[in-house]
N, C-alpha and C positions, 0 to 999 in steps of 0.2 A: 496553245494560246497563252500569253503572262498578260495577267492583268494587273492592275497599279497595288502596290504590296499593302497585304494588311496585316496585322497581329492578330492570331485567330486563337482563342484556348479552348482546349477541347477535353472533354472530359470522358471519362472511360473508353480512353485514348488507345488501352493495348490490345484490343483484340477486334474482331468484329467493323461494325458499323464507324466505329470511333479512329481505327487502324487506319481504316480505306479513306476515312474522311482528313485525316493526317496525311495520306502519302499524296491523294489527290491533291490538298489544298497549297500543299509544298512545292509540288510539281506546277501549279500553277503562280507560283512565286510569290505565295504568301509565305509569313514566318508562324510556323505553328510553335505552339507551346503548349506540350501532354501533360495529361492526367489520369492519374487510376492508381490504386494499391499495388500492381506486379510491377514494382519498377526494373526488375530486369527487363521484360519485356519492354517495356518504356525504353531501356537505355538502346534497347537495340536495336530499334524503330528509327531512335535518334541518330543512330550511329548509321544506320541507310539509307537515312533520308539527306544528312550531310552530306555522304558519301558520293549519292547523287546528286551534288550540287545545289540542295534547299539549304533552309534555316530550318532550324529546330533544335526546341530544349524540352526538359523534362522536370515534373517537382510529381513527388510520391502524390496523393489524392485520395480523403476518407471524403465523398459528397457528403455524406449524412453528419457532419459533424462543420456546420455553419464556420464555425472560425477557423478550421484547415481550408476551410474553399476560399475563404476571406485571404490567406495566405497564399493560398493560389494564385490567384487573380494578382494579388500583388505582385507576388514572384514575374507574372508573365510582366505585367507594367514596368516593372524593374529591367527586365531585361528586353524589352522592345521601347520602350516611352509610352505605350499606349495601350490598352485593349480595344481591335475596332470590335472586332467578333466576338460572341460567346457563345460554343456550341452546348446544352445541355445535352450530353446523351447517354449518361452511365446508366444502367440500365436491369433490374432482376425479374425473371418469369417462373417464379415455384408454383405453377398452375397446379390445380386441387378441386375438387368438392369442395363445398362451404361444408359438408356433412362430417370432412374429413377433420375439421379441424384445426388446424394448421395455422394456429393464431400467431405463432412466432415467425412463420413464411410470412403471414398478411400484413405484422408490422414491417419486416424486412421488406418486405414491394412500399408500402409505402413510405420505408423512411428513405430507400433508393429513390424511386421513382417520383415521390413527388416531392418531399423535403428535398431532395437533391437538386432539384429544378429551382427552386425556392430559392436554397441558396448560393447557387449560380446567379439568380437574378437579384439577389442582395447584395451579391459582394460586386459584380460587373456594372450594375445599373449605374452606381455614385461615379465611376471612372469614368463612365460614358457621358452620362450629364457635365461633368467638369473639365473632359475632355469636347465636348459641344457635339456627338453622333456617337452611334455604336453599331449595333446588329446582333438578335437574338435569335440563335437557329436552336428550337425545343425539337425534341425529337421523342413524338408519340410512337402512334400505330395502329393500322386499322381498326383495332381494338378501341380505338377514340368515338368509332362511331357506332359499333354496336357490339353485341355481349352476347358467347357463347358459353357451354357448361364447361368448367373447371376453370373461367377465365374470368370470375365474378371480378376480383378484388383488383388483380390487372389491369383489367380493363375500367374498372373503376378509378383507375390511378391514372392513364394515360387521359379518360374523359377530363380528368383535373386539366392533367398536363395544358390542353388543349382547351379550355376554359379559363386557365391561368396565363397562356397564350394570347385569346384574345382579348382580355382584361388588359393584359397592358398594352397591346397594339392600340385599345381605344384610350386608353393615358400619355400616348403618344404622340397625337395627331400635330403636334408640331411640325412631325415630320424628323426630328433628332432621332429618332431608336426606332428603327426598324426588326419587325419581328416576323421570323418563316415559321410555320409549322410543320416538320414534315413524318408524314406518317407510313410510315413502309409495312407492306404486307412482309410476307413471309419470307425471311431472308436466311441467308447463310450465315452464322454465330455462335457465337457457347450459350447464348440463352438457357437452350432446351437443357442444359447442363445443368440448369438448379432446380431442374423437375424432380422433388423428392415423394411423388404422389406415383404409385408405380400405372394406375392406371392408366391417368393424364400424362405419366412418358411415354406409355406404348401409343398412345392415339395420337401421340404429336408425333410418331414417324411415318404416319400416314400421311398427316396435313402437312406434313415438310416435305413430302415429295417432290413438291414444284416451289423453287425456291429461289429467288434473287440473290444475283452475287452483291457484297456488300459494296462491290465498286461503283453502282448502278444507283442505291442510295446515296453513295459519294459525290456521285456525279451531279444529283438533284442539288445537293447542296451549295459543289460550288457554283452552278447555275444562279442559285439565288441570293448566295454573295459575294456573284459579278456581277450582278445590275448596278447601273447608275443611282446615284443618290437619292432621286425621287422616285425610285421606284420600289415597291414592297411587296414582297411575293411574298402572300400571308398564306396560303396553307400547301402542298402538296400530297396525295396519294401516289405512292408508288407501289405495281403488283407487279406478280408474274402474270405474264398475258394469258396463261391458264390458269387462273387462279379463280375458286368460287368468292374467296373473299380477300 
């Protein structure tokens, strides 16, 4: 199905959840424009997502560093005329004990996780109000709604997420800026890659054994943005159907 084209910029664009949400929202004949630090991978995303007949471009991407995502955002405007979309979904999970320590993991989730949301919604917000609509796809995680052991600080950051979600859906009631939450269980990603807690790696190959392809979250989103204009798909959970949480 193509639905009516939109500039969509998407952040922590190369791998994962971010990839799938690029190739999908291409395929449905939106014009994506990536983001993330590996821009090889970036370029080569670009290079098949052309290839197969989308739009898409690419600019490097530090989220935690407010005036590079300010450059972002602009870059995408530059080269589409507009941002409708902005996907928040760069993303780090260094799960730990709090016993363990791991103060410099706790900054890094939050300077990812939740400054990086922050300043996606700083630099998109001004475009969107002066262009008269936008669309804000945050992207949590189960972990938004409740808290397991080694997932304290995580899931502290996605609650934000998901707090700073409906903070501005209720700043918006205009009905101009539309905001999705979506919160996916256990998915297929590098995530579990920044596990430097060896215990909390070994128990996350248990709890990833049942695990969503990221096309599946992909799919959630562009679900909800191809609704029509008055409509606002404010939160989504997506699991494996075997999934205890």
């Amino acid at each position: 199905m193509t639905y009516a084209a939109k500039a969509v910029a998407i952040t922590g664009a190369s791998s994962g959840i971010g990839e799938a949400t690029a190739r999908r929202l291409a395929a449905d004949g939106h014009h994506v424009f990536l983001g993330a630090r590996r821009t090889a991978r970036l370029d080569a995303l670009t290079r098949e997502i052309t290839a197969a007949g989308g739009t898409a471009d690419f600019r490097r991407l530090d989220v935690t560093d407010a005036a590079d995502v300010n450059a972002f955002v602009s870059a995408a405007r530059e080269r589409y005329g507009r941002v409708d979309v902005m996907v928040n979904n760069a993303g780090v999970m260094p799960l730990s004990p709090l016993d363990a320590l791991r103060v410099e993991e706790w900054d890094r989730m939050i300077d990812v996780n939740v400054r990086g949301v922050l300043h996606g919604i700083a630099a998109a917000l001004p475009v969107m109000r002066a262009q008269g609509g936008g669309h804000f796809v945050n992207i949590a995680s189960v972990g938004a709604y409740e808290v397991v052991p080694t997932a304290a600080v995580y899931c502290a950051g996605k609650f934000a997420v998901r707090a700073i979600s409906e903070g501005l859906r209720q700043e918006s009631r205009d009905g101009s800026i539309r905001v999705t939450l979506v919160s996916p269980g256990v998915t297929e990603s590098e995530l579990a890659d920044s596990i430097g807690d060896p215990a909390a790696r070994e128990a996350m190959k248990s709890y990833r054994a049942e695990a969503l392809p990221a096309s599946a979250v992909a799919a959630a989103i562009s679900y909800a943005v191809s609704q029509p204009e008055p409509v606002d798909v404010n939160e989504m959970v997506v699991r494996p159907a075997r999934s205890a949480r």
